[in-house]
CHARMM-style PDB file with segment names, atoms N, HN, CA, C and O in Angstrom:
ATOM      1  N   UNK     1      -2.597  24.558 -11.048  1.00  0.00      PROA
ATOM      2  CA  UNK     1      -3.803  23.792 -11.230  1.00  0.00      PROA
ATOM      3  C   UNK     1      -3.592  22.830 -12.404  1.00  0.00      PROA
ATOM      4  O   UNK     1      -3.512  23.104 -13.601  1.00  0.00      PROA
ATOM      5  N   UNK     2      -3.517  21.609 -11.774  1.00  0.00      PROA
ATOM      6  HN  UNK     2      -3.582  21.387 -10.801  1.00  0.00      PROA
ATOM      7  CA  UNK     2      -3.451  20.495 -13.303  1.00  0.00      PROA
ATOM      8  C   UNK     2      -4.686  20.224 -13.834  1.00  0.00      PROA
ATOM      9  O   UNK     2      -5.652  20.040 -13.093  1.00  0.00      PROA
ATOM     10  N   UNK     3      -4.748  20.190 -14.721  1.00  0.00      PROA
ATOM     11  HN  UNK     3      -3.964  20.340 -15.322  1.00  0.00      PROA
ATOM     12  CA  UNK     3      -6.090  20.049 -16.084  1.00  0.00      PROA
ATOM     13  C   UNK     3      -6.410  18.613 -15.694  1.00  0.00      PROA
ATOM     14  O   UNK     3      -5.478  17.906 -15.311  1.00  0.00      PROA
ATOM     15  N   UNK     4      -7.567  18.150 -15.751  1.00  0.00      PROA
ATOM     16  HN  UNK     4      -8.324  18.724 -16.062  1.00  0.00      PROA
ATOM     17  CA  UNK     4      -8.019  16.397 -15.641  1.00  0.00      PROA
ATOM     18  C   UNK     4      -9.118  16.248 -16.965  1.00  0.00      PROA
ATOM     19  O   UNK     4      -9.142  16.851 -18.038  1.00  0.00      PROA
ATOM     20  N   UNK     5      -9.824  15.402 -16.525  1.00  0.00      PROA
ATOM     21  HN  UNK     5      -9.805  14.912 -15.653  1.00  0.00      PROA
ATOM     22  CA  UNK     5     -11.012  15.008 -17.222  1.00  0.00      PROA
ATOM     23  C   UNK     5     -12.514  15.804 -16.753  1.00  0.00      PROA
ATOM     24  O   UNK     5     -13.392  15.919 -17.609  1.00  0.00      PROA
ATOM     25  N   UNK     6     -12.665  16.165 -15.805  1.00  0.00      PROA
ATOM     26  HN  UNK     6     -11.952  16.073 -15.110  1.00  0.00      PROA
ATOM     27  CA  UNK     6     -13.588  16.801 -15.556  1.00  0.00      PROA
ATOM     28  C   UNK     6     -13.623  18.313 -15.992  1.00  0.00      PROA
ATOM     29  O   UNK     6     -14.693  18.797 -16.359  1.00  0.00      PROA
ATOM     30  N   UNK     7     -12.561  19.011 -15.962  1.00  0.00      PROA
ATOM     31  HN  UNK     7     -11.691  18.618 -15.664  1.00  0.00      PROA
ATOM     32  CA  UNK     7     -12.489  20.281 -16.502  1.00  0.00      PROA
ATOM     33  C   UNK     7     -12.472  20.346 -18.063  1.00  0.00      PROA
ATOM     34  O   UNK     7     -12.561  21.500 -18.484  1.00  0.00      PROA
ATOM     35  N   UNK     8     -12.366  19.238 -19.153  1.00  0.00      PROA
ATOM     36  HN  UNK     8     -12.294  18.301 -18.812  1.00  0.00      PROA
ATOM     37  CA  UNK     8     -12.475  19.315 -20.402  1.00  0.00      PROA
ATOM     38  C   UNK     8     -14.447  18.216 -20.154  1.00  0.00      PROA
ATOM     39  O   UNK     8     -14.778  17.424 -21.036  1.00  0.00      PROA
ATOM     40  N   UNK     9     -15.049  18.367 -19.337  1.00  0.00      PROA
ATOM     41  HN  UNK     9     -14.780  19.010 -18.620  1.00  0.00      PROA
ATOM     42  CA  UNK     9     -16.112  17.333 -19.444  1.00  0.00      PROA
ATOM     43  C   UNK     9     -17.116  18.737 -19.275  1.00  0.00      PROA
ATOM     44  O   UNK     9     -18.037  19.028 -20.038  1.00  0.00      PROA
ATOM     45  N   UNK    10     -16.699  19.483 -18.119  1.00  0.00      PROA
ATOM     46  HN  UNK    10     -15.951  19.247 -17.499  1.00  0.00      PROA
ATOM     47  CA  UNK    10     -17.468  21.067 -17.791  1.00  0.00      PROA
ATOM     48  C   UNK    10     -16.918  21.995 -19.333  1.00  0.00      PROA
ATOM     49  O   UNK    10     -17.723  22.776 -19.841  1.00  0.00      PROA
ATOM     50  N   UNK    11     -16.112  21.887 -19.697  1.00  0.00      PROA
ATOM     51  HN  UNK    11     -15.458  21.253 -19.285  1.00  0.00      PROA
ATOM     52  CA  UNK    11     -16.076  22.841 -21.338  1.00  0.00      PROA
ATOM     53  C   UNK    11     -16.826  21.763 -21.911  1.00  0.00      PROA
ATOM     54  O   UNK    11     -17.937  22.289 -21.970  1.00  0.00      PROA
ATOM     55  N   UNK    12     -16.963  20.600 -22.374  1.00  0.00      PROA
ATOM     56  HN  UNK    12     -16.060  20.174 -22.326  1.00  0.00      PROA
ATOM     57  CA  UNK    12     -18.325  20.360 -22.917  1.00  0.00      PROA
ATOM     58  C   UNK    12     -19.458  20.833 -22.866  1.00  0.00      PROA
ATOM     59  O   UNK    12     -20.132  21.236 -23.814  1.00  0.00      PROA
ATOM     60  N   UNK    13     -19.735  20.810 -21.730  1.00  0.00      PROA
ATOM     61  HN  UNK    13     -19.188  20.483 -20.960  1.00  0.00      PROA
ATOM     62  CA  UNK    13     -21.008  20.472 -20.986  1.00  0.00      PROA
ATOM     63  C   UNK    13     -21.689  22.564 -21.446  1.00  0.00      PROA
ATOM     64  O   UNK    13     -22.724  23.099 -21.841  1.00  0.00      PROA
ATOM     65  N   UNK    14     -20.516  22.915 -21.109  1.00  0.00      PROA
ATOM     66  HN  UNK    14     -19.675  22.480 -20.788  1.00  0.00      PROA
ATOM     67  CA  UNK    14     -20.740  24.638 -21.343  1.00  0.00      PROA
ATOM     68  C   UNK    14     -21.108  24.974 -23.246  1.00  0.00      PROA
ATOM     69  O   UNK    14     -22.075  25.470 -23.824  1.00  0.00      PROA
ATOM     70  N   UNK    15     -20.298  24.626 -23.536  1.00  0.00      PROA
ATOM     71  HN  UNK    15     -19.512  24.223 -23.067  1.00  0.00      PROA
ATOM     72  CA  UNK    15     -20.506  24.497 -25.211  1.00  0.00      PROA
ATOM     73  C   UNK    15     -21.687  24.004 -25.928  1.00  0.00      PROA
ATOM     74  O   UNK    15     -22.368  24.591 -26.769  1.00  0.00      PROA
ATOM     75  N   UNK    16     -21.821  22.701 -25.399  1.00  0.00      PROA
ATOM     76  HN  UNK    16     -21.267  22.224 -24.716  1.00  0.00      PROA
ATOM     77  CA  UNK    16     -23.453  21.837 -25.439  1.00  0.00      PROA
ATOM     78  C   UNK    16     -24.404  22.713 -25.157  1.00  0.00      PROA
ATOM     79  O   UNK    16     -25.396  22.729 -25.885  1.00  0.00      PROA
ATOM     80  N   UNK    17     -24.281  23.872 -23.748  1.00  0.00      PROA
ATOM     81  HN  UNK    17     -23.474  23.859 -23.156  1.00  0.00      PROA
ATOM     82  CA  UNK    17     -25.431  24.272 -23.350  1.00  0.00      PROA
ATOM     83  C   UNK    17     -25.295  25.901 -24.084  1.00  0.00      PROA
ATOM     84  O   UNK    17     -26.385  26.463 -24.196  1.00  0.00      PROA
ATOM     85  N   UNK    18     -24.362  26.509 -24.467  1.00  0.00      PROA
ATOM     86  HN  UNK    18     -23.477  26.053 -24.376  1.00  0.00      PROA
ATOM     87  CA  UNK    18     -24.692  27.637 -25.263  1.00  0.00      PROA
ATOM     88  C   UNK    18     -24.021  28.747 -24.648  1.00  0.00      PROA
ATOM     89  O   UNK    18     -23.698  29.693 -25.367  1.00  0.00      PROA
ATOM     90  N   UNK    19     -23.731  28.770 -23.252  1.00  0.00      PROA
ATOM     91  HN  UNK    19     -23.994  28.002 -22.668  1.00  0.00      PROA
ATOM     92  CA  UNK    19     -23.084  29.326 -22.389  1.00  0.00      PROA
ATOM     93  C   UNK    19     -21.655  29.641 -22.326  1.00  0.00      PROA
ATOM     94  O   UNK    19     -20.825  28.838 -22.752  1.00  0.00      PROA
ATOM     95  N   UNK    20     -21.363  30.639 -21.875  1.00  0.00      PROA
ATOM     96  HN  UNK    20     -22.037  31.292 -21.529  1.00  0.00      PROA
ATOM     97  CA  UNK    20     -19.661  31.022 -22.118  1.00  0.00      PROA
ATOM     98  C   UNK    20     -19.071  31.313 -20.801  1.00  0.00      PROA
ATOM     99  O   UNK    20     -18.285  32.260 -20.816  1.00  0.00      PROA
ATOM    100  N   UNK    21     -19.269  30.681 -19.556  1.00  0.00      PROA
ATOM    101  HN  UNK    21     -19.908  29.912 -19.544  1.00  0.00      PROA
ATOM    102  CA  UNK    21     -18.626  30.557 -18.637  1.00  0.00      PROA
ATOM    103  C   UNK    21     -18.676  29.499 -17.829  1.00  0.00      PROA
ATOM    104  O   UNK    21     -19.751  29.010 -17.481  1.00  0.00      PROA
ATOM    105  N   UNK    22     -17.207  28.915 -17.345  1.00  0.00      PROA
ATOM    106  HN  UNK    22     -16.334  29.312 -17.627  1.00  0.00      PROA
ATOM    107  CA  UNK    22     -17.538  27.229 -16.930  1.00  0.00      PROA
ATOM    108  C   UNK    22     -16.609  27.741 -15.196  1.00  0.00      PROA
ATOM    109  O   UNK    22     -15.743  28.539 -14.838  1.00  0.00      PROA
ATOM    110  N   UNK    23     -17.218  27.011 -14.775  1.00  0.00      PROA
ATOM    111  HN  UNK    23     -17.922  26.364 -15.066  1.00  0.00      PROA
ATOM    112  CA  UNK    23     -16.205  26.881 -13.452  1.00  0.00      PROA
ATOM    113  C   UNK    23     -15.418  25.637 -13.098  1.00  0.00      PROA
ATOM    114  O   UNK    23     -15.987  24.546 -13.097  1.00  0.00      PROA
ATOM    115  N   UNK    24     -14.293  25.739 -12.835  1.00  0.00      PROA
ATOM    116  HN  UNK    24     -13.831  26.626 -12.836  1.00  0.00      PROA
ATOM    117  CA  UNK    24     -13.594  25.094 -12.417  1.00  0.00      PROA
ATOM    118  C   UNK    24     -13.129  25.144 -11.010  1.00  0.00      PROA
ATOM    119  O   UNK    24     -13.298  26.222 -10.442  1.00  0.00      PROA
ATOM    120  N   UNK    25     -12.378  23.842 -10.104  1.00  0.00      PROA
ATOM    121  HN  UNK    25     -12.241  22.966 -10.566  1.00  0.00      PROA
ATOM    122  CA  UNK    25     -12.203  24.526  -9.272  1.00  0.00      PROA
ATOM    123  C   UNK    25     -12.604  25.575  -8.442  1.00  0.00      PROA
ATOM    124  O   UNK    25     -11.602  26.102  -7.960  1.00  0.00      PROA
ATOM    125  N   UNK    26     -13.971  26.275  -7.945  1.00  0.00      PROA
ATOM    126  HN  UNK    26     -14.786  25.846  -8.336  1.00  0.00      PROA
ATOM    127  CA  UNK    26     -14.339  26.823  -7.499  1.00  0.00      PROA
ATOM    128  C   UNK    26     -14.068  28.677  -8.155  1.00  0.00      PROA
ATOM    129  O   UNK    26     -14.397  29.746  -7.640  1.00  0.00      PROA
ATOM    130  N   UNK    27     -13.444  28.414  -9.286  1.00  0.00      PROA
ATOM    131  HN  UNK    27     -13.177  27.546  -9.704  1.00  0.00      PROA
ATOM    132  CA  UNK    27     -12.918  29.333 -10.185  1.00  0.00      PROA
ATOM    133  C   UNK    27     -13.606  29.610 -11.231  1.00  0.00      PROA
ATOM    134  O   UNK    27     -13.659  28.672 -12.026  1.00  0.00      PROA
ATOM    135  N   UNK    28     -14.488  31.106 -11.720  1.00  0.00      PROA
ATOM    136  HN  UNK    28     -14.445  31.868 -11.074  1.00  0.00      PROA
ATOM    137  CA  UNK    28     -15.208  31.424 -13.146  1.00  0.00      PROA
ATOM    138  C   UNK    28     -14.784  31.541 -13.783  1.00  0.00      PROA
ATOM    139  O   UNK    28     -14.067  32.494 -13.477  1.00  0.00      PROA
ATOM    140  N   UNK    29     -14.464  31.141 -15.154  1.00  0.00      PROA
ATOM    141  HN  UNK    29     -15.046  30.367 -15.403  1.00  0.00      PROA
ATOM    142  CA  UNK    29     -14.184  31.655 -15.859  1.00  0.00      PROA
ATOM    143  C   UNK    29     -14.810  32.211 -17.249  1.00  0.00      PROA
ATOM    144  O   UNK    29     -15.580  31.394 -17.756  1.00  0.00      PROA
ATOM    145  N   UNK    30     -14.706  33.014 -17.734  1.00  0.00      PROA
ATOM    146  HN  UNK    30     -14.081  33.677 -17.322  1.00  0.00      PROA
ATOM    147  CA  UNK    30     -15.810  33.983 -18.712  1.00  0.00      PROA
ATOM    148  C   UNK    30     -14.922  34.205 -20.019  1.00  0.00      PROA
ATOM    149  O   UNK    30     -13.921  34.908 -20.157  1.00  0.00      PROA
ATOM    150  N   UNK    31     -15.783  33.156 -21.205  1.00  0.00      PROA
ATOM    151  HN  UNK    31     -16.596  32.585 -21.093  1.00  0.00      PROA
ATOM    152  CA  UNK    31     -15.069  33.508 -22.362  1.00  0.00      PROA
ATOM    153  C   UNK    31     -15.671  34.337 -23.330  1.00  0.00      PROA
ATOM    154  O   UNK    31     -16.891  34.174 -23.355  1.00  0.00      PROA
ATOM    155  N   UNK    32     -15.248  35.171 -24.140  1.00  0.00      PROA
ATOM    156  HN  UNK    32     -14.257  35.303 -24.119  1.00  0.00      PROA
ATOM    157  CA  UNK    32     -15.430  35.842 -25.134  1.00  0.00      PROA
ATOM    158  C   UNK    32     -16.599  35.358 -25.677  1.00  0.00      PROA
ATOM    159  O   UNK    32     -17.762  35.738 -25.543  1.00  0.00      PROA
ATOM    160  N   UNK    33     -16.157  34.549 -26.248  1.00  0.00      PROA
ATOM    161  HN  UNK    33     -15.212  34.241 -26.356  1.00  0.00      PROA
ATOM    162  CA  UNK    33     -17.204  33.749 -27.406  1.00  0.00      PROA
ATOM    163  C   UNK    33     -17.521  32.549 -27.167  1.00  0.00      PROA
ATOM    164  O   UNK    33     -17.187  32.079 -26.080  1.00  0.00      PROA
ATOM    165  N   UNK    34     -18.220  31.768 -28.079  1.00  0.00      PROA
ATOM    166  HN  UNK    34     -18.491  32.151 -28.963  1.00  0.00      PROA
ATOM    167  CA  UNK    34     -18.171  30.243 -28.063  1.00  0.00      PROA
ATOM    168  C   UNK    34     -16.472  29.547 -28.901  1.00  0.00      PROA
ATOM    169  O   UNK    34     -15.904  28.488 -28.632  1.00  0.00      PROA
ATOM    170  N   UNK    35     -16.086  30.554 -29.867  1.00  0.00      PROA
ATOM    171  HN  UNK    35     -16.548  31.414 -30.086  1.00  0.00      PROA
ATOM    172  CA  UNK    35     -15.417  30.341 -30.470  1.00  0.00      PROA
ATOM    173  C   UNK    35     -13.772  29.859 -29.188  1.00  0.00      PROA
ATOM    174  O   UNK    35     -13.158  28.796 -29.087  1.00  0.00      PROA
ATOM    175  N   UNK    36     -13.582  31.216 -28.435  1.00  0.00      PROA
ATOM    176  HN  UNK    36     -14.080  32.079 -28.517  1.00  0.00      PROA
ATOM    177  CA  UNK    36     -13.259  31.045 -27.521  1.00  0.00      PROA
ATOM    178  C   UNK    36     -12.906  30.088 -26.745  1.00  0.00      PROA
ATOM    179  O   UNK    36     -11.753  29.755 -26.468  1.00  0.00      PROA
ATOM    180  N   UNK    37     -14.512  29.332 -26.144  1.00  0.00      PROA
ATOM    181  HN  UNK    37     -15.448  29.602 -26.368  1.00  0.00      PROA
ATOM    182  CA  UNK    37     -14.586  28.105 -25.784  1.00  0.00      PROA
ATOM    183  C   UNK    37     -14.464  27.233 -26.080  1.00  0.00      PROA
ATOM    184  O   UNK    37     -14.438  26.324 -25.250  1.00  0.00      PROA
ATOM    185  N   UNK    38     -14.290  26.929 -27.683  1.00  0.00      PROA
ATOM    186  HN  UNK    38     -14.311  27.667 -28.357  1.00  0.00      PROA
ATOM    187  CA  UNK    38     -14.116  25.506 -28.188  1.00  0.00      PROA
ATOM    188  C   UNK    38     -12.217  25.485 -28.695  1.00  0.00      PROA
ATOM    189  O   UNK    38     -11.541  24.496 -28.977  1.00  0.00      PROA
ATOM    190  N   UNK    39     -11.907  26.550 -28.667  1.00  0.00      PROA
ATOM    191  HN  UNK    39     -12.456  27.354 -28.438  1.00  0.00      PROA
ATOM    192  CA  UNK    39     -10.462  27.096 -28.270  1.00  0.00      PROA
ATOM    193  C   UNK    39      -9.756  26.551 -26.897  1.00  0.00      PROA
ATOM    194  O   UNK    39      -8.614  26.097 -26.837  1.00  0.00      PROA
ATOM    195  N   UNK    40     -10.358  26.642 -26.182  1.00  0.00      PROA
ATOM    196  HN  UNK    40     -11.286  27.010 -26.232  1.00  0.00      PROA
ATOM    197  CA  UNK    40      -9.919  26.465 -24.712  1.00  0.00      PROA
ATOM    198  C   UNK    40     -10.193  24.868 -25.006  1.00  0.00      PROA
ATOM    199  O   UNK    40      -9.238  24.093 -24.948  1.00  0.00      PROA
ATOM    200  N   UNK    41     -11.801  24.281 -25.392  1.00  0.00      PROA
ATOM    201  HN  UNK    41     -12.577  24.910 -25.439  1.00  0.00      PROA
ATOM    202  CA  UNK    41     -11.513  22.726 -25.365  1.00  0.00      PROA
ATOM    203  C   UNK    41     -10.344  21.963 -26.167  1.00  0.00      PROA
ATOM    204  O   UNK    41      -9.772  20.957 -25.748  1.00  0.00      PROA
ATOM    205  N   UNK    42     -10.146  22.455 -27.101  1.00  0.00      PROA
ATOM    206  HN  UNK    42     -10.611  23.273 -27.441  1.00  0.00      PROA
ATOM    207  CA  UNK    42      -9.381  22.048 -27.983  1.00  0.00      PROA
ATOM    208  C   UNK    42      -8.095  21.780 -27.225  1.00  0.00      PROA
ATOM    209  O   UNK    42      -7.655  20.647 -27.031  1.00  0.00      PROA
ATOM    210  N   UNK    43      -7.431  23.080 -26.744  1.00  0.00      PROA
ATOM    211  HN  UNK    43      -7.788  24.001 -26.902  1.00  0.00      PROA
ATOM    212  CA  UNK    43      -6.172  23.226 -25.568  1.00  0.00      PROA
ATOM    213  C   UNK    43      -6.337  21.988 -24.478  1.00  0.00      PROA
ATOM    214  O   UNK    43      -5.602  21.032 -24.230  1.00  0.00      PROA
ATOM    215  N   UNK    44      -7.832  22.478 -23.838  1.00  0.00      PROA
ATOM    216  HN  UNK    44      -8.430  23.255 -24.039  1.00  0.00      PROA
ATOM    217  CA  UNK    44      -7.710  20.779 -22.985  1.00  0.00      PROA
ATOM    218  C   UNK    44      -7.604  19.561 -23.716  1.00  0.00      PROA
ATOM    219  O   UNK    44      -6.585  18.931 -23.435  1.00  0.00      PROA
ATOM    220  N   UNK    45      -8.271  19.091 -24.482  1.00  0.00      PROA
ATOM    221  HN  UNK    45      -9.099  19.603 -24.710  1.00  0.00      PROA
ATOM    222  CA  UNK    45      -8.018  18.136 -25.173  1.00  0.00      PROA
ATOM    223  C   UNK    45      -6.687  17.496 -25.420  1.00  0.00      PROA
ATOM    224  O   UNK    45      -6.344  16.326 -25.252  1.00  0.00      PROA
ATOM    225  N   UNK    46      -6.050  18.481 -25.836  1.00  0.00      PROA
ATOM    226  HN  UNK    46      -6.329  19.432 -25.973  1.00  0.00      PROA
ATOM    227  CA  UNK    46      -4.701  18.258 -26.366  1.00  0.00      PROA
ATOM    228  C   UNK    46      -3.902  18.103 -25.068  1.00  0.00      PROA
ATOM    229  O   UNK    46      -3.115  17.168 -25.218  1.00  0.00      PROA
ATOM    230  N   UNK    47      -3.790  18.694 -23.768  1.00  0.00      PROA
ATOM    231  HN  UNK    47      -4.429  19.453 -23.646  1.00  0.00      PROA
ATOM    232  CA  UNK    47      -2.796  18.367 -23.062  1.00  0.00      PROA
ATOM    233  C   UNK    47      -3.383  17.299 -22.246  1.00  0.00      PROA
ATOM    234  O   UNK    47      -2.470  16.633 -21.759  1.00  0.00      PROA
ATOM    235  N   UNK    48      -4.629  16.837 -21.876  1.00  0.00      PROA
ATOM    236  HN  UNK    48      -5.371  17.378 -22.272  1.00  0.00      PROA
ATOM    237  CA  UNK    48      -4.724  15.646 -21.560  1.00  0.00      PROA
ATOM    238  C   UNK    48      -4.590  14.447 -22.381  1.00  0.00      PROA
ATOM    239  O   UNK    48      -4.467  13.367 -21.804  1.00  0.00      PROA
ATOM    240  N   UNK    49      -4.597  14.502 -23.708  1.00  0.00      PROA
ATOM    241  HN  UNK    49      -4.697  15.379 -24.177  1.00  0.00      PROA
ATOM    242  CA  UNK    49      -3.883  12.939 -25.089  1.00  0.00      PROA
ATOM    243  C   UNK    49      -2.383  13.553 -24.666  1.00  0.00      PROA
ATOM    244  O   UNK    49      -1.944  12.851 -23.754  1.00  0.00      PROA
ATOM    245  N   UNK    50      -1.635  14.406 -24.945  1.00  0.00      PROA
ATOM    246  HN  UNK    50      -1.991  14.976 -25.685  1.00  0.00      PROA
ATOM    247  CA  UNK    50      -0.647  14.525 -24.963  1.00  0.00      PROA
ATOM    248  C   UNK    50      -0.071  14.164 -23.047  1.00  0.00      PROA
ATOM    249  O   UNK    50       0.814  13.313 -22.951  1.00  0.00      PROA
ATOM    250  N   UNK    51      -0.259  14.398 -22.556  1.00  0.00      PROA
ATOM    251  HN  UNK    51      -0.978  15.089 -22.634  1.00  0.00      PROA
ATOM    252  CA  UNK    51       0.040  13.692 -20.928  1.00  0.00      PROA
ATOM    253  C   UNK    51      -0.426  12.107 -21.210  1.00  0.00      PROA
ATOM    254  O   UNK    51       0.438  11.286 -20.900  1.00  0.00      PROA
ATOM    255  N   UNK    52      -1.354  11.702 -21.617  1.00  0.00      PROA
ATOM    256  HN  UNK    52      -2.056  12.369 -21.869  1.00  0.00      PROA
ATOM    257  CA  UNK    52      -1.272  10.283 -21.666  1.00  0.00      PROA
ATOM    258  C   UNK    52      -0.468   9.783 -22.607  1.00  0.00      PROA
ATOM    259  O   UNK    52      -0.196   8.588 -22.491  1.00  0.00      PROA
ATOM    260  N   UNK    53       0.099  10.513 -23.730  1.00  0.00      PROA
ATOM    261  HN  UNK    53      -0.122  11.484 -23.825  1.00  0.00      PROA
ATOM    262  CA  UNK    53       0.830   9.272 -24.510  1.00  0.00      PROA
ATOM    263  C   UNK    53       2.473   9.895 -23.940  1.00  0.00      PROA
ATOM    264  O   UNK    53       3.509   9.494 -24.471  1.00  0.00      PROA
ATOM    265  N   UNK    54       2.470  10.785 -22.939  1.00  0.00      PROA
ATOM    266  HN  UNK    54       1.629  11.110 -22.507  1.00  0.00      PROA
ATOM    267  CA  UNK    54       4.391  10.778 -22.993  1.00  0.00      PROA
ATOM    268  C   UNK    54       4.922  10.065 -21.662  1.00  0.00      PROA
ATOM    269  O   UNK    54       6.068  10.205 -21.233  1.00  0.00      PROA
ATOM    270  N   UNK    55       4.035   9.368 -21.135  1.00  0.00      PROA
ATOM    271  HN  UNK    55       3.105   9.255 -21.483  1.00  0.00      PROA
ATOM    272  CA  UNK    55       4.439   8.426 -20.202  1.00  0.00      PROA
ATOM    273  C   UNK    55       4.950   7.280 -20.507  1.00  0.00      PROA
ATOM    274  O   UNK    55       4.359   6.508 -21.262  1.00  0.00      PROA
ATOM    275  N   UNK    56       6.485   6.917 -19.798  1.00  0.00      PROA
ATOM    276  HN  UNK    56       6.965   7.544 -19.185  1.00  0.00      PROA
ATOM    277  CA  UNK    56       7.203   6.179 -20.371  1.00  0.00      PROA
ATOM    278  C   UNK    56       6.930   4.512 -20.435  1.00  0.00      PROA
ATOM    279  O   UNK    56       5.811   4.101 -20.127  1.00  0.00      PROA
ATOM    280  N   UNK    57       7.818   3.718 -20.778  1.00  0.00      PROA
ATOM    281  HN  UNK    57       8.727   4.052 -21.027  1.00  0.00      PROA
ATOM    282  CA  UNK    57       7.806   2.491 -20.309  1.00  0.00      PROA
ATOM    283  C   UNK    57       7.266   2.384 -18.290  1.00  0.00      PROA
ATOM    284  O   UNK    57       7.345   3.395 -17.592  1.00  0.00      PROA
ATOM    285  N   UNK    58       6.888   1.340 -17.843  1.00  0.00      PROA
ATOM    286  HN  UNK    58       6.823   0.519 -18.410  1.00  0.00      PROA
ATOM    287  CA  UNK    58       6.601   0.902 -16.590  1.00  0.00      PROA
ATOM    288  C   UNK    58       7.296  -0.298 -16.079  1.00  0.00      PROA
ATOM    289  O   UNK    58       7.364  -0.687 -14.913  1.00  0.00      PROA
ATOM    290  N   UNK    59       7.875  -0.894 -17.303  1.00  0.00      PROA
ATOM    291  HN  UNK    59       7.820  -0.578 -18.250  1.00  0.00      PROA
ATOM    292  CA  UNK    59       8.616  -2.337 -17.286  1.00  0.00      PROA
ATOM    293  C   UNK    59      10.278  -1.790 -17.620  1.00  0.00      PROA
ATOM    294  O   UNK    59      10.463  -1.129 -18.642  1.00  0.00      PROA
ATOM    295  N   UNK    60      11.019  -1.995 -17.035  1.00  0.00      PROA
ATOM    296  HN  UNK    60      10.868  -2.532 -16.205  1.00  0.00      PROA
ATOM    297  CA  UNK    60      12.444  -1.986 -17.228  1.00  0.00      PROA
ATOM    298  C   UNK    60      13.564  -3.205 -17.491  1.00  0.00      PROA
ATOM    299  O   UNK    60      13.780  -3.877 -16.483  1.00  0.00      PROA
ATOM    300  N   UNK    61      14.235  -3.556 -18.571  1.00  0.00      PROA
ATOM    301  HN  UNK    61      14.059  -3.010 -19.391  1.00  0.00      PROA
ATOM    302  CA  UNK    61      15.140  -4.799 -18.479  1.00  0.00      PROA
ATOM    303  C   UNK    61      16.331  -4.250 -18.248  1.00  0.00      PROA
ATOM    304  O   UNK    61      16.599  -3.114 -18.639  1.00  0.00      PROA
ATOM    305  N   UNK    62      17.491  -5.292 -17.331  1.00  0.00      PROA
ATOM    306  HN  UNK    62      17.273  -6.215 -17.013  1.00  0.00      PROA
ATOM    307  CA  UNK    62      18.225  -4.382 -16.939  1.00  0.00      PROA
ATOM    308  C   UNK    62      19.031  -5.958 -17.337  1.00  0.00      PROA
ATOM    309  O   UNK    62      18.426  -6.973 -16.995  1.00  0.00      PROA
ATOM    310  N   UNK    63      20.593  -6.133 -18.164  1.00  0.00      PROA
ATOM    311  HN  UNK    63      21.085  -5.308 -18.442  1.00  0.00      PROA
ATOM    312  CA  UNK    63      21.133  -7.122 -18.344  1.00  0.00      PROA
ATOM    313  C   UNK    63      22.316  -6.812 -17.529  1.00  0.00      PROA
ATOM    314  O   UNK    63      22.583  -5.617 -17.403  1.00  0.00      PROA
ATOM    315  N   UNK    64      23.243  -7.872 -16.824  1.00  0.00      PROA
ATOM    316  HN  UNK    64      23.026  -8.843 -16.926  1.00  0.00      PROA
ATOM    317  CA  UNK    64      24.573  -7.608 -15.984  1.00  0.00      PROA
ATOM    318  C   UNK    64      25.072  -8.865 -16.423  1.00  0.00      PROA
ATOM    319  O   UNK    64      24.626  -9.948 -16.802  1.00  0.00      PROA
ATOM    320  N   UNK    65      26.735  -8.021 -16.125  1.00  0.00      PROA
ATOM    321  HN  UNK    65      27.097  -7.141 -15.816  1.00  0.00      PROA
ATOM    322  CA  UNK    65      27.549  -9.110 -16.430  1.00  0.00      PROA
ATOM    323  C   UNK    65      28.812  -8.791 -15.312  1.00  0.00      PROA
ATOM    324  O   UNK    65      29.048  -7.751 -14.698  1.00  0.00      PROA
ATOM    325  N   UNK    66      29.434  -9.933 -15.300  1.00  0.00      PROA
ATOM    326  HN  UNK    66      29.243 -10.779 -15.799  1.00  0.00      PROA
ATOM    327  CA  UNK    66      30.217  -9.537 -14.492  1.00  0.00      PROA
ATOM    328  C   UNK    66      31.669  -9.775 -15.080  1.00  0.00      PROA
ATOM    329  O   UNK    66      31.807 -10.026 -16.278  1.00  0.00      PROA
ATOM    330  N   UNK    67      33.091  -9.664 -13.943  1.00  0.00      PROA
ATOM    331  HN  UNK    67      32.979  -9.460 -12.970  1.00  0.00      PROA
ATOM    332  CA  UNK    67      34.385  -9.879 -14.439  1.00  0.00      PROA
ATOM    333  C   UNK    67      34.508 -11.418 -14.946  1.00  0.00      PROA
ATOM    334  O   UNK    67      34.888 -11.720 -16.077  1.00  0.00      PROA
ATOM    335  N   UNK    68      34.274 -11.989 -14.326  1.00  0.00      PROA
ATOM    336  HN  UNK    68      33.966 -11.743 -13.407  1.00  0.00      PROA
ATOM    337  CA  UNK    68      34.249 -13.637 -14.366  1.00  0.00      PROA
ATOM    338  C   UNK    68      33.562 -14.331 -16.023  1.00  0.00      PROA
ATOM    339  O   UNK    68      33.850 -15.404 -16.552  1.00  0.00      PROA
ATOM    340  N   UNK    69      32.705 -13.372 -16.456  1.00  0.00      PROA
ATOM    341  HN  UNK    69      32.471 -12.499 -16.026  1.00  0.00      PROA
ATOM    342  CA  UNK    69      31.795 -13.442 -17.923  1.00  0.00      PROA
ATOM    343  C   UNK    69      30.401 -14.144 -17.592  1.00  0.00      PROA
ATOM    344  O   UNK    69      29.569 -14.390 -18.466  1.00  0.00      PROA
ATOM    345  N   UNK    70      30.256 -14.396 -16.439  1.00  0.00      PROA
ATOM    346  HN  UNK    70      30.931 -14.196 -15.730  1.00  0.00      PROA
ATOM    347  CA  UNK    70      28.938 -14.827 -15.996  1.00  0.00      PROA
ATOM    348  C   UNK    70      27.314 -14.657 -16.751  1.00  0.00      PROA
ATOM    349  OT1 UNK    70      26.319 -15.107 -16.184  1.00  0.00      PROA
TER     350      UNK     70
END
């Protein structure tokens, strides 16, 4: 299951409201605490900035030369 934006938008939304279980995916999940939960946001947080900044270049320069010195 890959993490998006909506599953760190539902741990908001759970935290905001006071509540300690969010569903995902058709999946419950039941945390301990709030502490817990802002644990788990934190984790989302971080691997969705971290997936957006390790994507590489999209532009490639590629220089050739040949025998001739062209």
């Amino acid at each position: 299951m890959a993490i998006s934006q909506s599953d760190l938008d539902a741990l908001d939304q759970a935290i905001a409201s006071g509540v300690t279980s969010v569903t995902f995916d058709g999946r419950t999940v039941n945390y301990q605490s709030t502490a817990a939960l802002m644990e788990a946001r934190q984790h989302t947080f971080q691997v969705l900035n971290g997936s957006l900044q390790n994507r590489g270049p999209r532009l490639f320069r590629f220089g050739f030369t040949t025998s001739r010195g062209d």
